[in-house]
C-alpha positions, -999 to +999 in steps of 0.1 A: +586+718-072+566+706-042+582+692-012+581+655-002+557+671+027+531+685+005+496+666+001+498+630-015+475+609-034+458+587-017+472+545-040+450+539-068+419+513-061+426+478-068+411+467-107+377+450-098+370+413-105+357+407-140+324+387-141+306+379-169+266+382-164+234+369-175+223+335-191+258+331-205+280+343-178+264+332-149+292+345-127+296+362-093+320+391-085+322+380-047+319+352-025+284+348-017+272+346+022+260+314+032+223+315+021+232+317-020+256+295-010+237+267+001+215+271-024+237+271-055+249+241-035+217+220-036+213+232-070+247+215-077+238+184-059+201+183-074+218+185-107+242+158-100+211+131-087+193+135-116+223+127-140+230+099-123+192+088-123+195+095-164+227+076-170+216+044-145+180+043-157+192+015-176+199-006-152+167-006-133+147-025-165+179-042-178+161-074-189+132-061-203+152-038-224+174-065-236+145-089-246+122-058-264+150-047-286+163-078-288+198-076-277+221-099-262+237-095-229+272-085-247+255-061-262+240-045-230+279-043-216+282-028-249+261+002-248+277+009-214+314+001-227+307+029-256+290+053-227+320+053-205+345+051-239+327+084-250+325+101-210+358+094-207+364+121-238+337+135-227+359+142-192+387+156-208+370+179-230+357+190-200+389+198-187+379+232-206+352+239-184+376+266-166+371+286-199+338+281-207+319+281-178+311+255-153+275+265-144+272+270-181+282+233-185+252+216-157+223+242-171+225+238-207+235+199-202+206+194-186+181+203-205+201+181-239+201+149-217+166+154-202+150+159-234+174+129-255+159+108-223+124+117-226+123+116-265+152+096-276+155+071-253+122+066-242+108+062-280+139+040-295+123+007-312+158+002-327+191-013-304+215+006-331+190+037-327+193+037-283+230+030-287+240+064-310+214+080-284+230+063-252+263+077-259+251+116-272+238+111-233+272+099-220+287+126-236+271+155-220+265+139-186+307+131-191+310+168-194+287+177-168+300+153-139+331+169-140+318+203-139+293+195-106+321+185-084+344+215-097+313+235-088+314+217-053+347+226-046+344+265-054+315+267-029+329+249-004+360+258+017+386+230+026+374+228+064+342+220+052+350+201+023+341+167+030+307+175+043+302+194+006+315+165-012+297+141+008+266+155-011+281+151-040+288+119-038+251+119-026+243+122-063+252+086-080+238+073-047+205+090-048+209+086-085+207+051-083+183+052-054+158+071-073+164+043-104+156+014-080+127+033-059+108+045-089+114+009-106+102-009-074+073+011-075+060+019-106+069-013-126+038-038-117+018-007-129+039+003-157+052-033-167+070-014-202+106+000-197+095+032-220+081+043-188+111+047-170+126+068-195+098+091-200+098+100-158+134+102-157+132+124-189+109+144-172+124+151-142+156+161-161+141+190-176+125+200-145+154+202-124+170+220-155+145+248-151+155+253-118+190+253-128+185+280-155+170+295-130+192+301-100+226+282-104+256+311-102+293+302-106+324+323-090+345+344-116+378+330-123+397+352-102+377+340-069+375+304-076+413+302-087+424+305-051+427+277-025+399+285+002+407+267+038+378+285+058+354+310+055+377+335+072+393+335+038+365+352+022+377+388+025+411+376+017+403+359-013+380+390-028+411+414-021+436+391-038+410+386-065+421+420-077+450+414-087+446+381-107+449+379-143+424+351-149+441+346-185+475+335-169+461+309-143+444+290-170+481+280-185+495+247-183+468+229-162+472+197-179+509+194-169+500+203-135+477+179-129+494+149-143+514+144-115+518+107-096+495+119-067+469+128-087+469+097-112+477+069-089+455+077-062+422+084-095+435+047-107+430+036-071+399+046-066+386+038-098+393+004-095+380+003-064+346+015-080+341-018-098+316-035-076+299-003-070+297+003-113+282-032-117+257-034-083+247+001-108+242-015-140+240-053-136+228-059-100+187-065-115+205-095-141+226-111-117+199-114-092+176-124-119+196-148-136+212-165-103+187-162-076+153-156-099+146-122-085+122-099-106+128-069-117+108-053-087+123-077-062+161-067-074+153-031-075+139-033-037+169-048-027+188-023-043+170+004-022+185-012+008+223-009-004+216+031-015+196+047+010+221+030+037+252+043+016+234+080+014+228+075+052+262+068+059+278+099+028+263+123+053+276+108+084+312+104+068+314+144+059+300+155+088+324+137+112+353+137+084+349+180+089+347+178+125+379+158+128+395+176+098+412+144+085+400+124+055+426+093+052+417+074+084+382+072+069+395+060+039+412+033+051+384+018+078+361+027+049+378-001+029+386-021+048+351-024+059+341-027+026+363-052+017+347-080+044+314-072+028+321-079-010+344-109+002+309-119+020+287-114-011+317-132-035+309-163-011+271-158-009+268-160-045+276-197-047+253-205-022+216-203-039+200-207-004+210-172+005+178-152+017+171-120+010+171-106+044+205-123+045+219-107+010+204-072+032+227-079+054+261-089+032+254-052+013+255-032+044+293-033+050+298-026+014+274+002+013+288+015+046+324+011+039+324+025+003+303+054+017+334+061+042+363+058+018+348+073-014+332+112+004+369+110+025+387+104-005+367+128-029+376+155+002+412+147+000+414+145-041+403+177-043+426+193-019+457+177-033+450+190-072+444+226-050+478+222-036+492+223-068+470+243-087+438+258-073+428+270-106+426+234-120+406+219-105+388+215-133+413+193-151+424+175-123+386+161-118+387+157-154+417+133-150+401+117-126+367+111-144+384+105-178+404+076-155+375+061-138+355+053-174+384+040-190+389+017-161+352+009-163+351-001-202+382-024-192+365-037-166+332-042-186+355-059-214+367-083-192+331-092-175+318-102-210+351-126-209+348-139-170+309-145-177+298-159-206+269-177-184+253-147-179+251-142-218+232-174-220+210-168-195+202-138-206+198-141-243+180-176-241+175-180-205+141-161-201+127-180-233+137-215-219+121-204-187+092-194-191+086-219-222+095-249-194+071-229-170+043-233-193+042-195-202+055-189-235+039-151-246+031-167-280+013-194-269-025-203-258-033-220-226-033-253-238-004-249-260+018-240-233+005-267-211+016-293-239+049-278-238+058-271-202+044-312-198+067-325-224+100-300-207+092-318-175+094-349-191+108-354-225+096-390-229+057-378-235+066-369-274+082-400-278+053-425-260+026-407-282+046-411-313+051-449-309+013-453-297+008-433-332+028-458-348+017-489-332-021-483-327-028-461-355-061-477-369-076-478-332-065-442-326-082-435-360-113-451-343-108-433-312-112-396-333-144-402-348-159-404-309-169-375-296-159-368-260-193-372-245-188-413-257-155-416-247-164-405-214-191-428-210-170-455-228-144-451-204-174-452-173-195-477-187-178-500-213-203-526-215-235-505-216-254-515-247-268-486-257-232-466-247-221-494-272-246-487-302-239-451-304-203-459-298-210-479-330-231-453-347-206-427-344-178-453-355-197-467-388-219-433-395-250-453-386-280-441-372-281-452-335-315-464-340-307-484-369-279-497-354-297-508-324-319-528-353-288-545-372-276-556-332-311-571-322-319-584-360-280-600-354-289-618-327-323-629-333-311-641-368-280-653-360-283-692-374-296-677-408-271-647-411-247-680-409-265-697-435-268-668-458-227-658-455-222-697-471-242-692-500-221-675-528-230-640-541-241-653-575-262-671-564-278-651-536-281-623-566-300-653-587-321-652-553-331-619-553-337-617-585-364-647-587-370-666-554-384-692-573-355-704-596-348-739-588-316-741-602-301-710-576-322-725-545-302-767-554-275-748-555-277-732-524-291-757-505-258-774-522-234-747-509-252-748-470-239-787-470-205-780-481-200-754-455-216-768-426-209-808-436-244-811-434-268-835-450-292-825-480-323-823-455-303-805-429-294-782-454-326-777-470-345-768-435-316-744-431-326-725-464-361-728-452-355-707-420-333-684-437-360-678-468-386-670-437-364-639-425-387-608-438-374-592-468-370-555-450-349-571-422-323-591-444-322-559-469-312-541-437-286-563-423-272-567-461-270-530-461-258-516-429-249-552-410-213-551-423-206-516-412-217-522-379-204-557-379-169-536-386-176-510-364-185-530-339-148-549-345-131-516-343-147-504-309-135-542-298-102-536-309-101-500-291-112-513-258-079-533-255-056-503-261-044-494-220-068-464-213-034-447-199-023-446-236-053-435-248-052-408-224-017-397-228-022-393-268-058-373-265-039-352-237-012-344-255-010-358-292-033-323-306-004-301-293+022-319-305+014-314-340+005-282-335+035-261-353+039-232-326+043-259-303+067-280-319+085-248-330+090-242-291+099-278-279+127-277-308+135-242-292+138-258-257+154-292-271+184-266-293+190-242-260+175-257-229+210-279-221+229-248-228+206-224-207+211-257-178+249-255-183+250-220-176+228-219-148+254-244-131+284-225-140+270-190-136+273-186-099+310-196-103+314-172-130+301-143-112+319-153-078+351-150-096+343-114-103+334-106-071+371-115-061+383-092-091+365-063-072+375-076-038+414-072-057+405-038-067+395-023-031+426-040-015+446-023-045+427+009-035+444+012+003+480+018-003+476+047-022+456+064+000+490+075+016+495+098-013+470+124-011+475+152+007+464+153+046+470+146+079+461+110+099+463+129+131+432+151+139+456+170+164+477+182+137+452+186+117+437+212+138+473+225+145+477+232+107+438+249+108+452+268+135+478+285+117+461+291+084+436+316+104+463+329+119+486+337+087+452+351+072+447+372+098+480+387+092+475+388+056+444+410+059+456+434+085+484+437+060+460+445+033+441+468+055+477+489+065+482+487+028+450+503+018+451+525+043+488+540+038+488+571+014+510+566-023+540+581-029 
């Protein structure tokens, strides 16, 4: 038997980590240098923008979406209510992401929510049709945004963990930046919200190409470990080794539902609630309060998210330089809390500028960016104290929390502002029907209607002129307009007169002009012939010469003028003189002229005014389209008034429910992990290098020692 001197064996190689590889692995057996690492990094955080650009696309064409598929303002709170209901599932399910692969998760997501968005969305002519497709969308992107940050935390260590989550939170920020840039930009070109869609779309499966292409995850025994600096690399791929990474992924869900871990996601959550409604609602309530455009509200979004982006970066850089995260997190909301107490007053006030709303978002923007990269830094780092390995399920906790809070939230908006609704389903047709620009309507039917909206008594004038002078407005419509202008320049021009008359009694001009001079110059025996019975005057025509018909005319002359036999019989003389051709012409067309000539009399006392009024607007108002409308505007346009009124109020009182939720948000920051003091925080850096130090030049002794 050999003595305990002889040669040894030198110990047996540690087991090397598993990794799965290729398109449905995607892992990495060590911890990559900082060149991969930045770049699955960005890769992360490009990734991350455009699912936030996909799921807030909505918001940027809010309106027009609501009036092309015809939906109602509940049922735009809807769609989002069922998003979040279905990413909140969507969150925990992705809870399993430890098991089936993180980068597996964001490559393949991509590409199913960039197409749905680019081909589902984009081509819905149906509201139930968008909704089944909205919430497929949620799904994934619930799935997916719990998987980036998880991915965030593996590639970033803890001393440099705030600046790595501060581009995370970059994402919904740029997300929603990219919405209201694009919007602001493209809309007056592209008026139809199918365009939106289709670039969004677009961009989704580009930046999934470049995901397929060059996103890596760490194997499970690597990213199961708590990583403080990058002096833990080494450390972490020797202890790697010896992991089973089927035993770490046991009871995460008990782990993770601790108070520190649910509280504080509750807090923050709640905190969120401006921040989820500026995202989806910010383009109605500007429109339906202060009468922004679309474009308009989208430029003033930019303001609120390139500022908020601005000030992410700041927060992580400074928030890593000082190595605390809670004293960010409280002067972060605090800040924020001045500004949405600002805006809840502002929004009462409808002389609020622009410029001056500009102003009122910058503390909010500011202040949210402070609290929520600080707080995203220390959330992460308390589910690693109790379980690096779940970090996974802890975000999902979070995430899961965050959109059940929202589709609360959202259920009680619909309750706290019902004035919106109104405004919003009925609003935009009373509008632009009382602005004379109905889309259904010709020029001159809107102008009807937006006259009679400005003043309601028009319909009711022209009906009782209708009613009143009927038979002189029935004149007044067989006059052309040339006449009735020169009526109404000249009204005692004779010959404006005689064709006023022609056109009246359907008499030539000329011949009226005959019957008018005939009229006068026979005048006496027109007289004399009107007293003479029509018997007789037929026995006239019929033989001049009968003696009986000429007594007894000569009889009827005296009776109606009380005048003597003579008289009489001279006045028959003068009246037998008139030529045949002119008394046959008077006979026929002297009583229609006569008449006509009554009716033109009768017209020309009627005020001009009235006259006016009815031509103006007496066409349109028996048009049906137009009457169709003013019943629209007389059913809703008292509502759409109401709401106007009491939608400022409405929405102010919401602002305070959001102001609650930020104030709710501070006290638990106390119960994250951290230090306040950047002293100790440095004290407790300190000593981790140190102990890892000692923990690899214990490793190196070990490996290094021969077995026994």
């Amino acid at each position: 038997m050999a003595s305990s001197s002889s040669a040894r064996s030198a110990a047996p190689p540690a087991p090397a980590v598993e990794a799965r590889r290729g398109i449905w692995g995607r892992q990495l057996d060590h911890y990559p240098s900082t060149a991969p690492r930045a770049t699955y990094l960005v890769i992360v955080v490009l990734a991350t923008i455009t699912l936030y650009y996909e799921l807030y696309v909505q918001g940027s064409v809010a309106t027009a979406l609501a009036a092309n598929l015809h939906m109602t303002l509940v049922y735009l709170i809807a769609i989002s209510i069922v998003g979040n209901a279905v990413g909140a599932l969507a969150s925990v399910v992705a809870g399993l992401a430890d098991r089936w692969g993180r980068a597996n998760l964001v490559v393949y997501g991509l590409a199913v929510t960039g197409a749905l968005v680019a081909f589902g969305l984009a081509n819905s002519t149906d509201k139930w049709v968008y909704l089944v497709l909205f919430a497929v969308v949620s799904f994934v992107e619930g799935m997916i945004l719990v998987a980036t940050p998880a991915l965030i935390r593996d590639f970033s260590p803890q001393l440099g963990r705030a600046s790595a989550m501060c581009f995370w939170t970059m994402g919904p920020v740029l997300g929603s930046l990219v919405v209201s840039e694009v919007a602001s930009h493209t809309l007056d070109s592209h008026p139809d919200w199918q365009y939106q869609y289709r670039v969004c779309g677009i961009v989704g499966l580009a930046v999934f190409l470049i995901a397929f292409v060059g996103l890596r995850e760490l194997a499970p025994q690597l990213r199961d470990q708590l990583m403080v600096s990058m002096r833990d690399k080494a450390l972490i791929e020797a202890n790697a080794r010896g992991i089973d990474p089927n035993e770490v992924l046991s009871g995460h869900w008990r782990q993770m539902l601790r108070k520190d871990i649910v509280f504080p996601a509750i807090a923050i959550s709640v905190s969120l609630l401006f921040y989820y409604i500026a995202v989806g609602l910010f383009v109605v309530f500007y429109a339906t309060n202060f009468g922004y455009t679309e474009e308009r509200a989208n430029a003033l979004s930019n303001w609120y998210w390139a500022v908020n982006a601005v000030a992410l970066l700041v927060t992580g850089v400074l928030s890593d330089m000082l190595k605390v995260r809670k004293p960010f997190m409280l002067v972060g909301g605090v800040v924020s809390l001045v500004g949405v107490a600002m805006f809840a007053i502002a929004t009462t006030h409808p002389g609020t500028t622009y410029y001056e709303f500009v102003a009122i978002l910058m503390p909010i923007s500011i202040g949210g960016a402070l609290a929520f990269a600080a707080w995203m830094a220390a959330f992460t780092e308390t589910v690693e104290a109790h379980n690096p390995a779940a970090t996974a399920t802890g975000l999902a906790v979070w995430g899961a929390t965050l959109r059940t809070i929202v589709v609360v939230a959202l259920l009680a908006l619909i309750a706290v502002i019902p004035a919106a609704s109104t405004l919003v389903n009925q609003g935009s047709q009373v509008s632009a029907a009382a602005a004379g620009q109905a889309p259904g309507l010709t020029a001159a039917e809107n102008a009807t209607v937006k006259a009679v909206a400005a003043d309601p008594t028009i319909a009711t004038r022209v009906q009782t002129i209708a009613t009143d002078d009927a038979a002189q407005l029935a004149t007044a419509e067989k006059l052309s307009s040339t006449t009735q202008a020169e009526l109404a320049a000249s009204p005692n021009d004779p010959t404006v007169q005689a064709e006023a008359i022609s056109e009246i009694s359907g008499v030539s001009a000329a011949d009226v002009a005959r019957v008018i001079t005939l009229g006068a110059k026979y005048q006496n025996q027109l007289a004399t012939a009107q007293a003479i019975d029509s018997g007789t005057q037929a026995a006239l025509a019929t033989n001049p010469n009968d003696t009986a018909a000429q007594a007894k005319a000569v009889s009827d002359i005296a009776t109606a003028f009380h005048l003597t036999a003579a008289q009489a019989a001279a006045r028959f003389e003068a009246l037998a003189a008139v030529p045949q051709a002119d008394l046959a012409l008077l006979d026929t067309d002297g009583k229609q002229v006569q008449s006509a000539a009554a009716a033109l009399t009768a017209l020309g006392k009627v005020p001009t005014a009235d006259l006016t009024l009815v031509s103006t607007y007496g066409p349109g108002l028996q048009d049906p389209k137009v009457v169709a409308e003013l019943k629209y505007l007389q059913a809703n346009a008292p509502a759409v008034e109401k709401a106007a009124k009491d939608s400022p109020i409405q929405w102010q009182r919401w602002w305070w429910v959001c102001f609650g939720g930020q104030l709710l948000f501070i006290p638990f920051i106390w119960m994250l992990k951290g230090r306040w003091s950047p002293r100790k925080a440095r004290e407790d850096a300190r000593q981790h290098a140190e102990s890892v130090d000692r923990q690899l030049a214990a490793l190196a002794g070990l490996a290094g020692r021969p077995a026994e």
